[in-house]
N, C-alpha and C positions, 0 to 999 in steps of 0.2 A: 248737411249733417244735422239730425237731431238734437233735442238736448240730452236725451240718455247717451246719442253715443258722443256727443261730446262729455257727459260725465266721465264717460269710460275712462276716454282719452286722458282725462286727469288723476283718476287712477290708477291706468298704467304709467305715466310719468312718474305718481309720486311711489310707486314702490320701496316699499325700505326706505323712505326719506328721499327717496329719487336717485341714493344710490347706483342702481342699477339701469337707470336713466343717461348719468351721464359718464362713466366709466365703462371705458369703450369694449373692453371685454365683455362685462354685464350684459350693454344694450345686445353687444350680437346675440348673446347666448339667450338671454332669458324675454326683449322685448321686440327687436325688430317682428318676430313673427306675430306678433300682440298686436302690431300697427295695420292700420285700415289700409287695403291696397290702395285707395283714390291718395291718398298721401304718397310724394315723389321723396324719399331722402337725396339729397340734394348730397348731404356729407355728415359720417358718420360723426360721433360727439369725438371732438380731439383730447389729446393726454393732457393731464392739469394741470401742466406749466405753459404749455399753450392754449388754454378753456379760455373764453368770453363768455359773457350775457349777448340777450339779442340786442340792446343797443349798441352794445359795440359794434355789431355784425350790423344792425341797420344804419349805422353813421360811417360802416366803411373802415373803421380801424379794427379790425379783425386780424390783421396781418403787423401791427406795431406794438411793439414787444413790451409799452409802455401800458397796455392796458389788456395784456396776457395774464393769466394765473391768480386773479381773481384782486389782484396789489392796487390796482386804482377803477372800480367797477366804475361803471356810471348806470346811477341809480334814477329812478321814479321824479324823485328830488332836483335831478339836474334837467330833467324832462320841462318838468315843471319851468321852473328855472329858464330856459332858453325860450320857452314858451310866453313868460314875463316879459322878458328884454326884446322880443320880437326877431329873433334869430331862426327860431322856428313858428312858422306861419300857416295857422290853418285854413285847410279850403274846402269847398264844397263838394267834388266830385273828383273820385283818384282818377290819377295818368300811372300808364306805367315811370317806372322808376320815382313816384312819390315815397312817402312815408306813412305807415297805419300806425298806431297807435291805440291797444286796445287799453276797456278801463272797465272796471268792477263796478256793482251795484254803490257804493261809496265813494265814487268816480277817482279812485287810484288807477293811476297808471301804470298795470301788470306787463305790459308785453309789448313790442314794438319791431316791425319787419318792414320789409320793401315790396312795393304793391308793381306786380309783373305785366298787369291789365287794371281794367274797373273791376274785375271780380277775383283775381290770383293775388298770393303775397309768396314772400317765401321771407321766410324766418329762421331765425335759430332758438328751438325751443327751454328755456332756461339755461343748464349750463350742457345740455343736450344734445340734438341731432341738427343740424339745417334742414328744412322742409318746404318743399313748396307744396301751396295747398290754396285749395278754395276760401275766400275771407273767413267763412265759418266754419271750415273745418279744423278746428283748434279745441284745445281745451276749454270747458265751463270755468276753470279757475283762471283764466285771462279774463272774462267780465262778457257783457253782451252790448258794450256801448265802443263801438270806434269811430277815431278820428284820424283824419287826416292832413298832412303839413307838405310842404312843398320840401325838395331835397334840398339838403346845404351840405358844404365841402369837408369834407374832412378837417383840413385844416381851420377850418372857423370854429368846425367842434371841439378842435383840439384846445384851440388857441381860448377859446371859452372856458371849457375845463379847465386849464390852468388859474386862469383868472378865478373862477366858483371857487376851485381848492385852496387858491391865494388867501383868499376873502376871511378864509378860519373856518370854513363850513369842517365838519369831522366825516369823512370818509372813512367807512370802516372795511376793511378788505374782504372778500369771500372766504370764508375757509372752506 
């Protein structure tokens, strides 16, 4: 994908504030037909007592009710964070079931999916849709810099998170 049509992509995500991105009625109505056929939706954006971010969904807690509805997200910050302590480990060349992690001109860390191949991820695009897609078929607001980490267990992310939250960091929830 280009970078005009990856502009697009971010575009149409952020409609109306992205609004209509991840409330599940919206996407059908107004964006699914927006989306580039080469994009698989994998699963529609769920209702917002059960939403995550894409790293929940890249760490596998996507299903524990502990980090549903936006009350404990894991954010950029905790990315970072696990990255420090050597929990999460960067490597040279993805395998499937790795980890991507994309990062902006500013080297933030915007976005984070599970790598299906050397060239496939599939994601869940902010509080939005699951997609599996080509590495760069994403949005231009995820950055054009990715890395990637080897997979770790749920439970070790979990078990971290609590520690990071322990620690006095301010986790602020999604509204």
């Amino acid at each position: 994908m280009n970078k005009i049509d990856r502009e697009k992509l971010t575009e149409i995500i952020e409609i109306e504030g992205g609004n209509k991105w991840w409330v599940p009625e919206e996407f059908e109505k107004h964006i699914r037909s927006q989306l580039p056929t080469e994009l698989e939706i994998v699963a529609p954006p769920p209702a917002s007592a059960g939403n995550y971010n894409c790293f929940v969904y890249a760490f596998g807690l996507e299903n524990d009710r502990e980090f549903l509805g936006g009350q404990n997200p894991i954010q950029k910050e905790f990315i970072r964070h696990l990255l420090s302590k050597g929990i999460l480990q960067v490597k040279d060349k993805p395998e499937a079931g790795d980890l991507v992690f994309y990062e902006d001109a500013s080297k933030t860390i915007t976005h984070g999916g599970i790598m299906r191949s050397p060239t496939k991820a599939i994601s869940k695009w902010m509080w939005g849709c699951t997609i599996e897609h080509d590495l760069w078929d994403a949005p231009s607001s995820f950055g054009d810099k990715v890395f990637f980490c080897n997979p770790v267990e749920s439970k070790t992310v979990k078990h971290a998170y609590q520690e990071y939250k322990d620690s006095g960091v301010e986790i602020m929830p999604i509204q």
